[in-house]
N, C-alpha and C positions, 0 to 999 in steps of 0.2 A: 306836658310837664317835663321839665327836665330832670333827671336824675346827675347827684352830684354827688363824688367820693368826700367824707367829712373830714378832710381834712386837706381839699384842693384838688388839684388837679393830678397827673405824674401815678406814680408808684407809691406815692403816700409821704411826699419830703412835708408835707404839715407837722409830719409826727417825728421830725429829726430833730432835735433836743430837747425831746420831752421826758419825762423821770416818771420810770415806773410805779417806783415806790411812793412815789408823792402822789399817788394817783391820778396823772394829766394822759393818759391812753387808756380807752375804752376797752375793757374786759370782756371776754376771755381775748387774751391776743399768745400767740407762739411766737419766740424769739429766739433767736443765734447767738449766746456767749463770743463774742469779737475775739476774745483773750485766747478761750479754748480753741475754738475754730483754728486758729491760728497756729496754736500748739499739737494740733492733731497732725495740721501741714506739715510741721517739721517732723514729725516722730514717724512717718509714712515715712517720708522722705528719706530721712535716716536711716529707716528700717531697709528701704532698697538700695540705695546705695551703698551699705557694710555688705548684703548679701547678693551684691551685682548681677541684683533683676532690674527689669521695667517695669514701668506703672501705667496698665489706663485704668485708673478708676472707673466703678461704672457712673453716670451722669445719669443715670435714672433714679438713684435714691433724692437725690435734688432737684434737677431741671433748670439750674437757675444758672446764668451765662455768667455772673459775678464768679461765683463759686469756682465754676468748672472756668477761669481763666485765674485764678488765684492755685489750682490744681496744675494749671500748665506751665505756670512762671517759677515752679516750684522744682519742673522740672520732667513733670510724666510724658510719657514716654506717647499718649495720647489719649483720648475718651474712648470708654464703652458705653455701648448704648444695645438697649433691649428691642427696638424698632427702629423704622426707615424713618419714621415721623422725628423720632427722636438725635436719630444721627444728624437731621437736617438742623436742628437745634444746635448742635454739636458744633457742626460746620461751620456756622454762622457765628459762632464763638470763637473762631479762630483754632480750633483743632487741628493738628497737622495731617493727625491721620484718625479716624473712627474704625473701632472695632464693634460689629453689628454682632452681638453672640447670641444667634438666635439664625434660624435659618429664613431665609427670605425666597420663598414661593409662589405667592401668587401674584397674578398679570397684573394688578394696580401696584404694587409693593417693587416689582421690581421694574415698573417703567417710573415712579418715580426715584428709585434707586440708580436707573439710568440718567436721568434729569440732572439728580446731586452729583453724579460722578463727573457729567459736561460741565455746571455751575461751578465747581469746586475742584479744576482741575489743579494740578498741579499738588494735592493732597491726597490722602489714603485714603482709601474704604477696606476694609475686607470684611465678608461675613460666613457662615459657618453651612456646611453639606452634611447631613449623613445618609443618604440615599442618593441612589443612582437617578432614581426620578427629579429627586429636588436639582443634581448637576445639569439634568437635561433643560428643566425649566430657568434655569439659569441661561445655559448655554442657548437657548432661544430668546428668550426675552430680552438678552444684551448683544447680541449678533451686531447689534452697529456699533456699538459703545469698542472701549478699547480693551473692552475685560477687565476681569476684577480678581483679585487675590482672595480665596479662599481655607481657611481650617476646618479640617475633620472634624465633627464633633463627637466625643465618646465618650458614650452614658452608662446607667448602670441600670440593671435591671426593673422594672416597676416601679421607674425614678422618671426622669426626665430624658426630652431627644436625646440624641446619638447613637451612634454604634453601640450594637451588647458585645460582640468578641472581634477577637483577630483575621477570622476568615471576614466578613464584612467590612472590618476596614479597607483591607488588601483590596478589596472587592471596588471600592467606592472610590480611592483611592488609583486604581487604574481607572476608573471611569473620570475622573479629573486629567488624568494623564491623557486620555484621546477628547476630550473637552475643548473646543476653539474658543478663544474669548477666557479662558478659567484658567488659573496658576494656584499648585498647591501651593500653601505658604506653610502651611504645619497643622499641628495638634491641638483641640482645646478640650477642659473638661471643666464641671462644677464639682468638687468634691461634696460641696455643702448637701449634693444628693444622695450622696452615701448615709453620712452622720455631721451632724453640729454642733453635739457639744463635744466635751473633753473627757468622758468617759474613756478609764483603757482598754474598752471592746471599742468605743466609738472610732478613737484614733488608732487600733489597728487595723480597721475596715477602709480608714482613708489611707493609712499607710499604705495599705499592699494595693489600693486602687492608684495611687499616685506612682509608685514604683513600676508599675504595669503599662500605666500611660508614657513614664520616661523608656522601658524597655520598647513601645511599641514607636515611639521618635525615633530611637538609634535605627531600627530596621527598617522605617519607613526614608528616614534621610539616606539611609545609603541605597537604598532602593535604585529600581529606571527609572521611577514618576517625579522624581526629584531633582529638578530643573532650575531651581529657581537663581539667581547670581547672591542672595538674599540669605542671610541665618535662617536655621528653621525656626518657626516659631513652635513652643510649647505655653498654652496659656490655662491657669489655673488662679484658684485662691477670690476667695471672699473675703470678708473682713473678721470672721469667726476665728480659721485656720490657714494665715498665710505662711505662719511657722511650719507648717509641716511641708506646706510646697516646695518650699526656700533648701527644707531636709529631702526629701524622699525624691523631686526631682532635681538630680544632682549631676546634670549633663554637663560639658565640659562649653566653657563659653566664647570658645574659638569658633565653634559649630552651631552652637543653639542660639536662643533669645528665650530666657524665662519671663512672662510678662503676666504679673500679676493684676486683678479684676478689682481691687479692692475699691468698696466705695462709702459701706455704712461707717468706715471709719471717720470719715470726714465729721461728720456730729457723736458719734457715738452714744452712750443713751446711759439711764440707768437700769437697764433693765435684759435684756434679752443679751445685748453684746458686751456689756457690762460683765455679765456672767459667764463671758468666752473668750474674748479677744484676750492673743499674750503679749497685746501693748500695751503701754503706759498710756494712756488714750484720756481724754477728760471728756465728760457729757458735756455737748454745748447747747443742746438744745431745752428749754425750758415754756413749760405752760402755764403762763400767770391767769388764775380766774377769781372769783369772788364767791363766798359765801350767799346764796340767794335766800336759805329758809333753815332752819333747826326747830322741825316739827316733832323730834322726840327727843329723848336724852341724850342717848345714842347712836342719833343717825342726823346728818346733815345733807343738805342739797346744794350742789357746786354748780357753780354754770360754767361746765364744757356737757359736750358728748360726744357722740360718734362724728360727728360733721368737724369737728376740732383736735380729736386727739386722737393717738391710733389706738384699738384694741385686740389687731387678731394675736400680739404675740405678749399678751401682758398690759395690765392698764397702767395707768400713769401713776407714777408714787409719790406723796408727798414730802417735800423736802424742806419748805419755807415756811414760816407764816410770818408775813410783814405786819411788823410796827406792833410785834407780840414776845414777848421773856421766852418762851417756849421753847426749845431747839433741840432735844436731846428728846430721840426715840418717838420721832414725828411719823417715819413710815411703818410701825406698831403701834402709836399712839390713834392712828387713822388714815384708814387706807379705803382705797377704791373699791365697791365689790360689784357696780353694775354703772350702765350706761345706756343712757337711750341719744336720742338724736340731739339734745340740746343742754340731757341735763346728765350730772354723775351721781352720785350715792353710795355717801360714805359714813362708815360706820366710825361709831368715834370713842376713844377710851381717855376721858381725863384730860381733855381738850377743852378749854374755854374758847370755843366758835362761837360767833356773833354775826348776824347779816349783815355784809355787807365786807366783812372782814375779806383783804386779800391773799392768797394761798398762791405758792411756787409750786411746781408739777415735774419731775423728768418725766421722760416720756419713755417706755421699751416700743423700739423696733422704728429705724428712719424714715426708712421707704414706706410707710406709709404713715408718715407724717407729714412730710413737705407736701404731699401731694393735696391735703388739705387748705393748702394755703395759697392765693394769690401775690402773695409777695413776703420775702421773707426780709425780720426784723431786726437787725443787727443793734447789739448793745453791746456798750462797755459795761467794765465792770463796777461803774457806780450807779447801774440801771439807767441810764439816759439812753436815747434813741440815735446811733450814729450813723444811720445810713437805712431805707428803705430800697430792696430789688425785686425783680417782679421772677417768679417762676414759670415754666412753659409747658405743662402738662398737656 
């Protein structure tokens, strides 16, 4: 028996001028706002360019080679990527250079790390150290390759890798400096392992960690382990708190290279970044599904679940309901309160739901939304289908 995608062959071009709203695509399906998408590219861009940093976004909230080559024409500076698997995505996308923020340790991880680096010469790799052990395995595992550019990683306490203080940077730091095949290249950290939101205990705990990370760049560039012919790099910032990076490290850019990690900005959401980002940012991602059952007054059954929409950081909020008067105080009127594998459950206040009826969703939190999806569905904004592409999780 042959198995056939319903709508032909490819990434899904069946479904490229067809209208949502008219109901001609099969529900529940996740789609990209074309309009916003677009608009988030410039306002990133903006946003680095007035405050003369770089950009690699990370390419893991996506995976999708359209996106992350719509990210490069735009101007960044290059991709990040959370794994080897992923950088090779990256690559393959025409990246100039990938930043792997993540440390890269074991003998399968970095002999295909060596692979990428022969395939893709003439491009960057660099990925991150914070032990002497991880440099050694490095510095073995690439002994034929040409070596690779390296950043420190420094963490915070009971959070994520990296360095916890200054005497272990130093420490790791001159163990890169006698390292054959390893070039330090700088600094990187996650603030978002401190604190995420915008609380002012939150953002003073990122403050005096970002100021500490820029104090511990001046001392390490002027350092003896500081070779490179290259800016130092210092890299920070998620799409929560890029503001305060842009603030707090405030090196002189004769010397440095600030390169910000941002990536969830790219769709941004209504829900989790919605609630943090200090950009002008638009949701572009949306979950159209249908009403399947209204088995009590107040409760309806939605077809998505967990296999379709994300929930570790917030469920999806209702924003739409097509070909209905309804509009005003829709994410109170009924909202999300559970979820299993297929189906939602929602409670409903003064809602005329009917099966079969179609429902608009934002979604809180990116990164684990695309990852749901085999190809992502780009619309305009009169809900027609402009383009199907496929993701590479």
């Amino acid at each position: 028996m042959t198995v056939r995608a319903p709508f032909g062959d490819g990434a899904g071009a069946g479904l490229v001028g067809r209208n949502l709203a008219r109901g001609e695509v099969p529900l529940p399906v996740m789609i990209l706002r074309n309009s916003a998408l677009e608009h988030n590219l410039d306002v990133m861009q903006d946003f680095c360019v007035r405050h003369n940093v770089l950009h690699a976004p990370h390419g893991k909230t996506h995976m999708c080679p359209e996106i992350m080559r719509r990210q490069l024409a735009r101007g960044a500076w290059g991709l990040t990527a959370a794994t080897v698997q992923q950088a090779g995505v990256m690559l393959a996308a025409g990246a100039p250079r990938v930043l792997i923020a993540n440390e890269v340790v074991g003998r399968a991880n970095i002999s295909w790390l060596s692979h990428l680096m022969a395939e893709y010469r003439g491009t960057e790799i660099l990925c991150l150290v914070d032990s002497i052990a991880a440099v050694r395995a490095l510095e073995v595992g690439l002994s034929a390759t040409e070596g690779i550019g390296v950043l420190l990683e420094v963490g915070y306490g009971g959070r994520r890798a990296g360095v916890r203080n200054r005497f272990e940077a130093l420490e790791v730091v001159s163990a890169i400096g006698g390292a054959s095949g390893l070039q330090l290249r700088g600094l990187e950290t996650y603030e978002g392992a401190v604190a995420s939101d915008r609380s002012a205990r939150s953002l003073r705990l990122v403050d005096d960690m970002l100021s500490q990370l820029a104090e511990l760049a001046v001392e390490i560039e002027a350092g003896p382990h500081w070779q490179a012919p290259t800016k130092f790099i210092v890299s920070a910032g998620g799409s929560a708190l890029p503001d305060r990076v842009v603030t707090q490290v405030d090196l002189p850019r004769d010397r440095f290279d600030i390169v910000l990690r941002s990536g969830a900005y790219v769709s941004h959401d209504d829900g989790w970044y919605a609630d943090r980002s200090p950009l002008p940012l638009r949701p572009a991602l949306e979950l159209w599904a249908e009403v399947l059952s209204v088995p009590e007054e107040a409760a309806a059954i939605i077809g998505f679940g967990k296999r379709e929409a994300p929930y570790d950081l917030g469920l999806p909020i209702l924003k739409r309901l097509v070909d209905c008067e309804v509009t005003s105080g829709l994410s109170e009127r009924g909202f999300i309160t559970d979820t299993n594998d297929h189906h939602a459950f929602m409670t409903v206040k003064d809602i005329p739901l009917t099966p079969g009826m179609t429902l608009v969703f934002g979604i809180s939190h990116p990164c684990s939304a695309f990852d749901k999806w085999a190809t992502v569905i780009l619309v305009d904004d009169n809900d027609t289908v402009i383009d199907v592409v496929p993701t590479y999780f």
